[in-house]
N, C-alpha and C positions, 0 to 999 in steps of 0.2 A: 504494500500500500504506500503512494507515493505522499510523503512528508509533507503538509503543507503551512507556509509562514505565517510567525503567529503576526500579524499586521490588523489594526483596524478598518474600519470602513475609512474615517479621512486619514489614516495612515496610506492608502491603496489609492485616496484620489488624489494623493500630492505624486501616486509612481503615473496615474492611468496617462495614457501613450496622448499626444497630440493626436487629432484626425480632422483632415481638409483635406481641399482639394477635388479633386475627383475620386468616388468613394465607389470604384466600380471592381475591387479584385474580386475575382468569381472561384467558387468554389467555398466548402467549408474547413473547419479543424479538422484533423485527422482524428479519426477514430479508431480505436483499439478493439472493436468489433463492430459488427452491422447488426446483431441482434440485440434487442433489449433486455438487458438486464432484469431479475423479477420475474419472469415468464417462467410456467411450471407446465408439466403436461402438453408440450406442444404451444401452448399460449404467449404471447407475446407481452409485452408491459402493459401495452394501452387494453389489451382484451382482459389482459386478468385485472386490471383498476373496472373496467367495466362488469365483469362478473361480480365481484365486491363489492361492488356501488360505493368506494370512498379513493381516495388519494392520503396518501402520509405526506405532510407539508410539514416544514421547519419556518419557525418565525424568532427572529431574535428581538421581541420585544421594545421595538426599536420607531416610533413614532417619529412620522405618520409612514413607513412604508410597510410595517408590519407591527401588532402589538394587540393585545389584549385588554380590554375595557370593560367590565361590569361583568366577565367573564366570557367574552364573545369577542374572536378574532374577528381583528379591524385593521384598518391601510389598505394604501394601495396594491400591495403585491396580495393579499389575501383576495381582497374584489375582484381584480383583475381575473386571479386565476382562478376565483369561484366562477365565474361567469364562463370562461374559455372552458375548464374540464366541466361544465355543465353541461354545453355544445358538445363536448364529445361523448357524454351516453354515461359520466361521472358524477353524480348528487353532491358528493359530501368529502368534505376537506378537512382532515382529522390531521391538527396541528400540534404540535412538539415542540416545545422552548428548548432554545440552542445559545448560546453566548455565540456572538458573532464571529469569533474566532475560532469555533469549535464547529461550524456549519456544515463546511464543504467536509471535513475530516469525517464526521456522521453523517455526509450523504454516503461517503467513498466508503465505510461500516455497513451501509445496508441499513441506516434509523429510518428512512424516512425518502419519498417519493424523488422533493422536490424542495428544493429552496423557496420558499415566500417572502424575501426580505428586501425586496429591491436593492440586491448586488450588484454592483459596479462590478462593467465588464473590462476586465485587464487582460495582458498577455499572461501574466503569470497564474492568474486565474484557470484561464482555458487550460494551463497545461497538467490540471488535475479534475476536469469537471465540463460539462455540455453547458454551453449557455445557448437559453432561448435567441432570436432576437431581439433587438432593443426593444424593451417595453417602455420608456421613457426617457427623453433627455434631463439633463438638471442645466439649464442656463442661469448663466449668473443673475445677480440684485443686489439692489443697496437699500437697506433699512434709513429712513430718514424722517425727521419732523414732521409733522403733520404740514402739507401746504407745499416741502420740499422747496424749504427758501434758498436755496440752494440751485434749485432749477435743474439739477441731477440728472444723466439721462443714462449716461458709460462712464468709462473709464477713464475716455477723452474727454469729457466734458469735465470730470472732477480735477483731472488735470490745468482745464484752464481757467476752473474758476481757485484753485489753487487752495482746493476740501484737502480737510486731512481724513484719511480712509482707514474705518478698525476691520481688522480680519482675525482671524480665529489662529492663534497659533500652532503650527506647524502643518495649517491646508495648504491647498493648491492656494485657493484665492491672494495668497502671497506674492507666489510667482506673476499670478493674470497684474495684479496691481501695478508689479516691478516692472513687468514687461510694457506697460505703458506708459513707463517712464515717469511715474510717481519719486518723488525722491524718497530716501530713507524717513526723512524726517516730516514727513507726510505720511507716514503709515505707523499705528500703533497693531502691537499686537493684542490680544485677548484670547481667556484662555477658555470660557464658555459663551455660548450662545447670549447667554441673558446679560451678559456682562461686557457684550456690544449693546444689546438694547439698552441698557444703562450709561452706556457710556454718550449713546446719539439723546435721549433726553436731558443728560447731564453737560452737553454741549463739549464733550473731550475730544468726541467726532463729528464730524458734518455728518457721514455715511458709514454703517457698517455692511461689509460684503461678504456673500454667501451664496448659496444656489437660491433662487426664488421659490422651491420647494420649503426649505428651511424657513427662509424667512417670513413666506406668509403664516405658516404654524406658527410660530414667534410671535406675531404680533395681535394674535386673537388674544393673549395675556398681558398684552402690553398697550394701552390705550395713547391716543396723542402720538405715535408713529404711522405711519404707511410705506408699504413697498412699492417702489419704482418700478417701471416695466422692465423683464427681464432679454437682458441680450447673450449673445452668443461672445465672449471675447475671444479672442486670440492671443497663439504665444507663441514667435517666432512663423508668423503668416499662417499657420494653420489651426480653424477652430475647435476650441475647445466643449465637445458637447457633454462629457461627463455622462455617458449611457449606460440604464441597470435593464437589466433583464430576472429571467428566471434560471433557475440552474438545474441540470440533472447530470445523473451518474454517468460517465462515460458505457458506452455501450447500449445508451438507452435513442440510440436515431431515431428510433421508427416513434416512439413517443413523442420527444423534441418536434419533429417535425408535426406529427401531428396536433401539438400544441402551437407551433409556429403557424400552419396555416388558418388557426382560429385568431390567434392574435394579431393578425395581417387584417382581419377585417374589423377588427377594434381599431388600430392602429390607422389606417383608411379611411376609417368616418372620426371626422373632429368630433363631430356634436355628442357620440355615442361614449367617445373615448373621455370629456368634460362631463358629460353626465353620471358615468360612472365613480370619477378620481376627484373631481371638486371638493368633493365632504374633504379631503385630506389634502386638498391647497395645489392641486394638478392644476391646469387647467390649457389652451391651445397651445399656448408657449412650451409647454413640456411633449408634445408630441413628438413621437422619432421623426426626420424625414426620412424618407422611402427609399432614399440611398445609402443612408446608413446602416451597414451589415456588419455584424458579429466575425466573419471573415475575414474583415480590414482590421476593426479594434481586435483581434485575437490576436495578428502578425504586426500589429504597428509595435 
């Protein structure tokens, strides 16, 4: 069983690869079988989840893309893939709490069907594990005053009105900031979430940055802020989209894919993909585009 590192979620989005450009390599990860894994009796993954009538899903309690509420799994990665293994003839999503670093190790054990945690798709990732295709982007945001006197729009724009920008210490959003040429002394660091929003009504920053997932959960407890519309930055000319997907055991294709062409038609319809994700701060901005494949972000 191949080892995999012990790294958090924003430990893995300060590695996840740049992806621009033209996002057309064809083909998938290599796989280490074409049968699905789980299949007993001749049966394949997806026929024996359907005999069953449930799926073994892992959530790391990790708001909003997966976590539990009043006793009943909630987020996005829960929704999403209640709704897709519904479509495939699957009822019921019988979830398993996992520490975030213990995820992919207990799908590669055999705990559990599938990752529901909206996991950031890395190289280092794929090279222990199947990711779906993107199920959503994370585009960047800035947390700011009510009114945004500031007039805040990117990165470039923070630069010329000459905001000093908080970021989370040791995220990406460090680099996006630097890379647009923010100076040192225009950027503070910060070590949680709530202690950027503290800091922009406390006035130590014009803007705090983050994905606009993050930060509109954020601000439903934080009154007298609003989020900016979210952009796509760049780092070294190609954008940064931060894409999570869902994850399965290698050897499990014939599943993957038939989970992938449910989520194709979620992914396809804005309205359907906003109606489902909103309750947890999704909304058209987080849509994949149609060119972004798991096959590019696995090899970048």
């Amino acid at each position: 069983m191949a080892e995999f590192p012990h790294l958090s979620r924003r430990g893995f989005l300060t590695r996840t690869a740049a992806v621009g450009g033209a996002l057309t390599v064809s083909g998938f990860l290599a796989a280490c079988s074409k049968t699905d894994a789980g299949g007993s009796g001749g049966e394949t993954g997806l026929a024996k989840l359907k005999k069953q009538g449930y799926v073994k899903v892992a959530y790391a309690n990790e708001a909003p893309y997966g976590y539990k509420e009043d006793g009943k799994l909630k987020g996005e990665a829960p929704t999403l893939h209640a709704a897709i293994f519904k479509a495939l003839g699957v009822p019921e999503l019988r979830p398993t709490f996992t520490e975030f670093d213990g995820l992919i190790p207990g799908l590669q054990a055999g705990k559990y069907d599938v990752i529901s945690a909206g996991m950031a798709i890395t190289p280092e990732r794929c090279e222990n594990a199947l990711f779906s295709e993107p199920e959503f982007i994370s585009p960047t945001a800035m947390l700011v005053k009510k009114g945004n006197p500031k007039k805040l729009t990117d990165l470039a724009s923070a630069k010329a009105s000459g905001a000093t920008l908080g970021v989370m210490s040791g995220a990406v959003e460090k680099s996006y900031v630097e890379g647009a040429g923010i100076s040192g002394g225009k950027i503070k660091s910060l070590q949680k979430q709530q202690d950027g929003a503290d800091a922009v009504k406390t006035g130590r920053v014009d803007a705090f940055v983050l994905t606009g997932i993050s930060l509109r959960w954020l601000v439903k407890n934080n009154p007298g802020l609003e989020v900016v519309a979210p952009f796509v930055p760049e780092l070294d000319g190609k954008k940064q989209y931060s894409p999570g997907g869902a994850v399965f055991r290698k050897g499990s294709e014939e599943l993957r894919d038939a989970f992938n062409k449910e989520l194709k038609k979620i992914t396809s319809d804005e309205a359907e993909f906003v109606r489902l994700l909103k309750p947890y701060g999704f909304g058209a901005s987080e849509v994949p585009p149609a060119n972004l494949r798991t096959a590019t972000l696995c090899k970048a």
